[in-house]
Structures are given as C-alpha cells and as structure tokens.
N, C-alpha and C positions, 0 to 999 in steps of 0.2 A: 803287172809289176813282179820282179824277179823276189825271192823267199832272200832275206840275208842274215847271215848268222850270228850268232854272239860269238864273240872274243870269250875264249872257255880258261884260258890258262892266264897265268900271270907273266910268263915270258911273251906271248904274242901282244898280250896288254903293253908290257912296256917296250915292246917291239915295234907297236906302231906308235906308240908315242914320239919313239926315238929315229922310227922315219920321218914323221910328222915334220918336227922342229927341225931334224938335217936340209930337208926338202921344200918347205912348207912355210918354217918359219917357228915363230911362237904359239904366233896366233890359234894355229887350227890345231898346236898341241895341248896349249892350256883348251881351247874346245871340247877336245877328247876328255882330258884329263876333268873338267868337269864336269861334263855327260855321265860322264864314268862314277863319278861320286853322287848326282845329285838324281841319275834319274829320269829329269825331265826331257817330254817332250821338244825334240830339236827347234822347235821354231819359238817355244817357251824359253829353252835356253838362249837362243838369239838374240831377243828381244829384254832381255836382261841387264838394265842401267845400274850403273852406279851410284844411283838413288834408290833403287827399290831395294841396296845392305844396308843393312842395322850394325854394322862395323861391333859397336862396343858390346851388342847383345848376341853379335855370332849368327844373327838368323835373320831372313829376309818371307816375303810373301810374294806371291803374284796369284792372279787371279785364272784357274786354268781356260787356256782355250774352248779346251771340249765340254766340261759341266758347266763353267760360267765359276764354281763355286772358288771362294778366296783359300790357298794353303797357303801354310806356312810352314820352311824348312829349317833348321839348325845346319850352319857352317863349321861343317868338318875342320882340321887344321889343313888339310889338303887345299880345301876350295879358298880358306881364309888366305894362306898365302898367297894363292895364284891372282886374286880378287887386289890384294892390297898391292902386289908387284904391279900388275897393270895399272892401278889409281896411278904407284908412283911414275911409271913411265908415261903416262897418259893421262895427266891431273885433266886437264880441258874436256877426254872424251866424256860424251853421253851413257852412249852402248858399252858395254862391256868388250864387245866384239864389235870394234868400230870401223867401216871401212878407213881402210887409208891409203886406199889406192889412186894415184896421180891423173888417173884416168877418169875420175869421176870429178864431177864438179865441185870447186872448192868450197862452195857453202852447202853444200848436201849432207848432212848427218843422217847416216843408217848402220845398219847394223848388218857384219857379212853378209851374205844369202844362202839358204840354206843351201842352193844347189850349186854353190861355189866348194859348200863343206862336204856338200857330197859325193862333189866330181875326185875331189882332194884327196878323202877316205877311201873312193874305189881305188883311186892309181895307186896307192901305198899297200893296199888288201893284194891288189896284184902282184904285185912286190913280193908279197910272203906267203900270195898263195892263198889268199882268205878272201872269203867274199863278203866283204861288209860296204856298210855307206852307215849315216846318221843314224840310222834305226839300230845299229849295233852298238851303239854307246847305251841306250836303255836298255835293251839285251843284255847286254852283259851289265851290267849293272846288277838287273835281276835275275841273273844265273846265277852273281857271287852273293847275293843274297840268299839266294835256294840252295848253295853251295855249305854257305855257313851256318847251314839249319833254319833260316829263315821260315818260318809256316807258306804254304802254297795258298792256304786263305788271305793271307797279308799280302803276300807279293800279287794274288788279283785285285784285291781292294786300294791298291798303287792302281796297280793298271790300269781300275775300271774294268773287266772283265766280267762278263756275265757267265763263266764257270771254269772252274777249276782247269778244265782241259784244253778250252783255248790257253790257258795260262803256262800250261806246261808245254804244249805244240809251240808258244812265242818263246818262251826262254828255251827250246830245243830239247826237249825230253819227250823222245819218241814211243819211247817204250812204259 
C-alpha cells in the first residue's frame, strides 16, 4: 500500500473540499469535511447513522472498530451543521453517508463504500498534485492538531499508537 499524506495547509484543505463538492457533489465533501474535524477512522465515519447524534447534547458515541472500546465525541459547530443539513435534506436516511445511487437496489440501505471515497479523494489529490485517499482526512486532522500545540502524547492516545515516533512518521514529521 502506497504512504499518503496529510493535507498540511488550510488552502489545499479547503481546496479539496471545493473540488470535492464542484465534482463529486455534497456528499464526499461534507465526508471530508468531517474526517477532517472528527478524526475518525474512515469506515467509523461511514458507518455513522443518524441515530447514533445526541443533536441537543452536541455529542454522539460509537464503539471503535479496532479496541472494541465505546467513545464518545463532542460535535464541533462545523460537524453540527453539516450533520443537521443532511437530516434536513435526507429526513428518511439511515446513514449519514447514504448511498443514493439509481444503480443500487431500491430497498438496499448502506452507507457509501469506502473505496468509492477513496477512488473520489485520489482523482481530486491528482488534481492538485497531492497524494491523499481517506487516510488523509485523519492525517490531517492530526497534523492540525500537532500544529496547534496539541501534546504528541494526546494525538498517540487518539491514535492508539504504541510510541511517539510511529505517531509523528503518520502525521508526517520526518525530522
């Protein structure tokens, strides 16, 4: 599997955002957009219903893939919006990121794939010259985190990382 990088700047951030939505549509930019704020594991964020927000308390849980163990996150005004525009445009879906493509069977409720977000995120990264797919939306996450002083101990104990230095080789700090 090829190494891809974090989105390091805030213009290439809202760069591909803004190819995203041109090209792509909504969907794969509110994606971005909250990878980008929350963090999570792509197939964690996928799988992401409109059942598991706490709307009036701002925060939702899900239980992680990889420890098993339950979190719980506090919603940004960022993620709140993008979460509450979809309800409205999408009262009926399940998923958060619900398919809706004509092509799939009308009773089949699921949620994008990730490797539909990830073919999506390479063609746009090519675009501007970046190499990213899903894995760059938690990358960069945790680079503006390390960016804005965040402790390098915190942003491994996000990650699950068992030392510092894988922690810094993922969010791209070579040196």
């Amino acid at each position: 599997m090829n190494e891809v990088d974090a989105v390091k700047t805030k213009e290439d951030i809202e760069a591909v955002e803004a190819l995203l939505r041109k090209y792509h549509g909504n969907i794969y930019a509110d994606i971005w957009c909250i990878g980008l704020n929350l963090g999570l594991r792509t197939n964690e964020l996928l799988a992401l219903t409109f059942s598991d927000m706490n709307i009036p308390n701002r925060t939702f849980s899900i239980k992680k893939n990889r420890t098993g163990i339950k979190q719980s996150f506090v919603l940004n005004s960022v993620v709140l919006q993008i979460i509450e525009r979809r309800k409205k445009e999408y009262p009926n879906d399940h998923y958060l990121f619900q398919v809706k493509s004509n092509r799939t069977k009308t009773k089949l409720i699921k949620p994008v794939s990730r490797i539909s977000v990830s073919r999506t995120f390479k063609d746009v990264g090519e675009i501007l010259g970046l190499n990213i797919n899903t894995l760059s939306m938690r990358k960069s996450c945790m680079w503006a985190m390390y960016s804005d002083g965040e402790s390098t101990e915190k942003i491994r104990n996000i990650l699950n990382h068992s030392s510092k230095e894988m922690t810094l080789h993922y969010i791209g700090i070579t040196k």
